[in-house]
N, C-alpha and C positions, 0 to 999 in steps of 0.2 A: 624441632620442625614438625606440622601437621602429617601427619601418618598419609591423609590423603593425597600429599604431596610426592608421596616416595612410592606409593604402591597403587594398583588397579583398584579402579571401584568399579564392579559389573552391576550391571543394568539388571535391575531384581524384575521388575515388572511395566507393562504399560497398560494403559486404563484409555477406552477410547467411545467419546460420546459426542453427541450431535444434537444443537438446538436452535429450531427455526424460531425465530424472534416476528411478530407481524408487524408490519408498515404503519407509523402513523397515519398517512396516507396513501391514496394509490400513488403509485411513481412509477416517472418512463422518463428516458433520456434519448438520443435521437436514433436507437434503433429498440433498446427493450423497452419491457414492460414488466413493474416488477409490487407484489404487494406482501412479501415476509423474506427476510432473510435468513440464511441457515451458518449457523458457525459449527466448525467441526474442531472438538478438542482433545489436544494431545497431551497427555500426563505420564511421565516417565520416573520412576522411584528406583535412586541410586544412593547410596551412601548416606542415608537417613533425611532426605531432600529429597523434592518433588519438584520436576521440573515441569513447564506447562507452556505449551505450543498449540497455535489454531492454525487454519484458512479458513477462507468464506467460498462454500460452493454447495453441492449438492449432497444429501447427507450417505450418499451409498461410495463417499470417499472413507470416511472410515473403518466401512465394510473393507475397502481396499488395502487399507493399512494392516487391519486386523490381518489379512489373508496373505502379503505380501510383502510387507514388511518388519510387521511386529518379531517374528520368529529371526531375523538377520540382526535384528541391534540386540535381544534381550539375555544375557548372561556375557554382553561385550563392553568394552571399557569404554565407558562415560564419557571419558576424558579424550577418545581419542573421535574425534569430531568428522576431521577431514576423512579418514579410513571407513566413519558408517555410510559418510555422505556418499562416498565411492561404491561403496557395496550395493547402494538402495539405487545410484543412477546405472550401476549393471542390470541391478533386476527388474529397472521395469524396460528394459533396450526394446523387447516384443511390444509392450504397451504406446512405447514412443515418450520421449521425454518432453512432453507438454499437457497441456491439458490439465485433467480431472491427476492422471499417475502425477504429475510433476505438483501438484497442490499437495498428495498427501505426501511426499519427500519433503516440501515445505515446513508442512506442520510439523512434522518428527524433527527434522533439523532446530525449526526455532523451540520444542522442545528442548532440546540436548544441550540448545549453547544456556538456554534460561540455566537447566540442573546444573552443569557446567560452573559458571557463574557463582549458583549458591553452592554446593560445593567449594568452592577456595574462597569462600565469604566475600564475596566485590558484588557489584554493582554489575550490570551485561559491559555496560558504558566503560567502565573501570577494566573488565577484562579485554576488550575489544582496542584500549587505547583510546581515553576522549579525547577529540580537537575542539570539544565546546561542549557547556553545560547548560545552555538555553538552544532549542533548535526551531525555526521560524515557520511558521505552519501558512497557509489561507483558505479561508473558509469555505466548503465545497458542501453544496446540494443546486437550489434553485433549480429543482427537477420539471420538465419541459409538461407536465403534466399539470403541475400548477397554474392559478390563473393567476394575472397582472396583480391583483393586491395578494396573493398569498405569496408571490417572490417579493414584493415591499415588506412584506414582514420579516422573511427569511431576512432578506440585506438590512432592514432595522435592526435586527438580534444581532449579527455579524456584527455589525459597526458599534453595537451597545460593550460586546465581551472583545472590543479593543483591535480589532484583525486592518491588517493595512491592507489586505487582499483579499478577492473572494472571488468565487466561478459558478458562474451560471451554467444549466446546457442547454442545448440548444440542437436543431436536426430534424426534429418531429415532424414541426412545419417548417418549412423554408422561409416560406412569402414571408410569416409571422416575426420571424428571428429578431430580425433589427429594430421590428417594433417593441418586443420584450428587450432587448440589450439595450434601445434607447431609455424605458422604463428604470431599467436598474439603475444606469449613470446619473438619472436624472435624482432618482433617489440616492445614491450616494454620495453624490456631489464632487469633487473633485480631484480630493486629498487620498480618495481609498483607490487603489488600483484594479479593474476589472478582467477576469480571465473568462473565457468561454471555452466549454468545452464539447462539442459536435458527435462526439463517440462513433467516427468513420461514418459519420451517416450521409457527405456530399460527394461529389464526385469532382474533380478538379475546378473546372470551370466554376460550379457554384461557388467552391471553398475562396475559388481568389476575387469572383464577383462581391461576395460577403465580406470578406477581410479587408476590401479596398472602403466597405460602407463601415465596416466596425471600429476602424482606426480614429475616424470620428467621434466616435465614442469612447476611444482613451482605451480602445482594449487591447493590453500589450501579450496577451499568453492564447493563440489559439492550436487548443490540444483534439489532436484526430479529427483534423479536419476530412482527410479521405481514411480509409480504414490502415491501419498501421500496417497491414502485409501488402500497401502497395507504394514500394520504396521509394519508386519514379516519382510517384504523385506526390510523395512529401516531398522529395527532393527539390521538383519543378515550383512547389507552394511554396517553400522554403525562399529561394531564389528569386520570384515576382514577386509574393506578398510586402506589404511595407515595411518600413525597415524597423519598424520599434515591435514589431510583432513578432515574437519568438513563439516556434512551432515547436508542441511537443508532443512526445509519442514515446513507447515503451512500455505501457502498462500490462500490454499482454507477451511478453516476451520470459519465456522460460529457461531458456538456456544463454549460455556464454559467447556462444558465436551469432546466435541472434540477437544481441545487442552489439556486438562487433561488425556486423555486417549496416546495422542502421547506422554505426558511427562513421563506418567507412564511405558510406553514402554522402554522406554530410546531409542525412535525411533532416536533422532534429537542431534545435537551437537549444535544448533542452531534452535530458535524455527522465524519463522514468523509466522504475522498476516497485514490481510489489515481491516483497521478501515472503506474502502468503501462495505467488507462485512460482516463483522464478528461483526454487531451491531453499530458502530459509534465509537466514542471515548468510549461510556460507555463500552464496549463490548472488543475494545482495550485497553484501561487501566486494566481490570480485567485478561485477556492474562498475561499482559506485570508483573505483582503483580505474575501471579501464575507463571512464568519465572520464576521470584526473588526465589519465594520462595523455589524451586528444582533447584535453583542452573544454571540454565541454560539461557545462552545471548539472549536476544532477538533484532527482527530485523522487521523493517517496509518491507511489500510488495507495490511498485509499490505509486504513486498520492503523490510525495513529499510535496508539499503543503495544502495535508489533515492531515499531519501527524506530520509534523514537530514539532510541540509544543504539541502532547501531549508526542511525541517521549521523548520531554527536561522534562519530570517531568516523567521518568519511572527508576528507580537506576540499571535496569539490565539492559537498551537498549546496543545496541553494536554498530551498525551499519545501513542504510538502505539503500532503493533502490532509486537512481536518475534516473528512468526509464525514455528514450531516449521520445518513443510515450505520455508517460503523461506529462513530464517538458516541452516539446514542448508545450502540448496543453494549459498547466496551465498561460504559458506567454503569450498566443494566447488571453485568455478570460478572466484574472485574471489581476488584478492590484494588486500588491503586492507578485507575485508569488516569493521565497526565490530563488536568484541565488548562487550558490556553491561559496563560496573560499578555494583553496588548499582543498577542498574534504570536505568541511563543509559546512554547512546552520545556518545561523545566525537566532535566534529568535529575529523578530520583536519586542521586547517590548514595545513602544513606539506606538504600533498601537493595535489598540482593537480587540478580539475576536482571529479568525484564520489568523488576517492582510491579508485577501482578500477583494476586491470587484470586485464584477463582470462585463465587460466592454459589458453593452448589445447592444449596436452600434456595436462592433467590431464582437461581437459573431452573430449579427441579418442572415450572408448569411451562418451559415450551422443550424440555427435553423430547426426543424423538425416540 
């Protein structure tokens, strides 16, 4: 039997770096504005393996990990996952388990299960238990900053690399909206299914006046129509919007009772969670479980390649997001980033842990 199977492997070291990527172009969705993205990387060296964990936020979260986390996981057993995850949501209790503290728990977590992983030689997918080897993605950007022919391009590309689905956003402008979503359909034509996504930028009344004109246009996924901390509001959109129109929300949810509390609402038709902040995989796998158990689909937000295999071992996953700005970045600085066929992502099994490794050459001119 593997030696590492019978005895502790301590946590030799962590390695923690940060690099803003710049915007093809400028982008804004219906509240930000946004023109480089920062990915913050987590590398943890155990038992002759390197495991490797990000999030996407602001790069003085590493700082935080360095200072407040690193010193709790590093000469502790690798292997025992649940035990750090608990240690690291004690210490940031002052901080508050959300935000900027709960991202860097994230990255150290999806860390740990990757080394994890390659450690006992499997796949993340093969440790976690797959329920499927292909997981269904739809194409996400068509950022509200672009103009009417550069979202025809975007939905031209989508539809070229096979995707049955895709999401526009939308919020910026209001008046504008339906004239951009009728744009898209009208480009896609029938067969591809249209999602919008609002990023809390209406207030009820707008969201259900739009939703009653969008259904027109064949759009059955409207996500944060009011901003997700306002329960009622999805609840009441949930209930008048039309009925092939599943509302969803979760993206910004960090912890386990605040996704239990939108389920308890019967806020969402559709729950998300992003595993870059809502804990790691341990944090998203327990989401994707209490999904299941109320009956309701769930859905990855945003960092494809954070996601994809724990996505394949969750029986109520539905769908996620091939977010334009992160799949970019993911192929930019990841060797083994999952490319789409016909609107899937295939689980690497054949490769260890989350099938990344990081291309520190490539990544070295936007490190920070």
């Amino acid at each position: 039997m593997d030696s590492n199977l019978q005895n502790t492997v301590p946590i030799e070291k962590v390695t923690l770096s940060a690099y803003r990527v710049p915007a093809t172009l400028p982008e804004s969705d219906g509240t930000l504005k946004w023109d480089s993205t920062t990915l913050i990387l987590v590398e943890i060296d155990a038992g002759g393996k390197t495991g490797i964990g990000y999030t996407y936020g602001d790069a003085c979260i590493a700082c935080f990990i360095r200072d407040n986390l690193e010193r709790l996981i590093t000469k502790q057993d690798a292997m025992d996952i649940s035990f750090l995850w608990e240690k690291m949501i004690t210490a940031i209790r002052n901080e508050g388990t959300c935000g900027m503290a709960m991202m860097a728990v994230s990255a150290v977590d999806n860390a740990l299960w990757d080394l994890k992983a390659k450690i006992l030689n499997l796949s993340l997918a093969k440790l976690l238990g797959n329920a499927r080897e292909v997981v269904p993605v739809y194409g996400s950007g068509a950022f509200t900053s672009y103009s009417i022919n550069q979202l025809r391009i975007q939905m031209d590309d989508w539809m070229k690399e096979g995707f049955a689905s895709v999401k526009m956003k939308i919020g910026r402008h209001p008046n504008e909206d339906l004239l951009r979503v009728k744009a898209a359909r009208e480009r896609l034509g029938e067969r591809v299914e249209l999602f919008v996504d609002a990023n809390g930028a209406y207030d009820v009344k707008t969201a259900l006046k739009l939703a009653a004109q969008f259904v027109d246009c064949g759009v059955t996924w409207f996500e944060e129509p009011v901003p997700s901390s306002d329960l009622e509001g999805l609840v009441f959109i949930r209930n008048h919007c039309p009925a092939m129109m599943n509302i969803v929300a979760g993206e910004y949810g960090y912890t386990l009772s605040y996704f239990h509390e939108m389920l308890r609402h019967q806020a969402v038709n559709v729950l998300q969670a992003d595993a870059t902040r809502c804990g790691g995989v341990t944090g998203f796998m327990k989401a994707g479980v209490l999904a299941e158990a109320m009956q309701i689909p769930f859905s990855f937000h945003c960092a494809p390649a954070a996601h994809v295999h724990a996505a394949a071992a969750l029986n109520a996953f539905y769908i996620g997001e091939y977010f334009y700005d992160h799949a970019r970045i993911e192929h930019m600085l990841f060797e083994g980033a999952p490319d789409p066929v016909s609107g899937k992502l295939a689980i690497a099994l054949n490769r260890l842990g989350a099938g990344l490794e990081f291309k520190h050459q490539d990544a070295a001119p936007y490190k920070l």
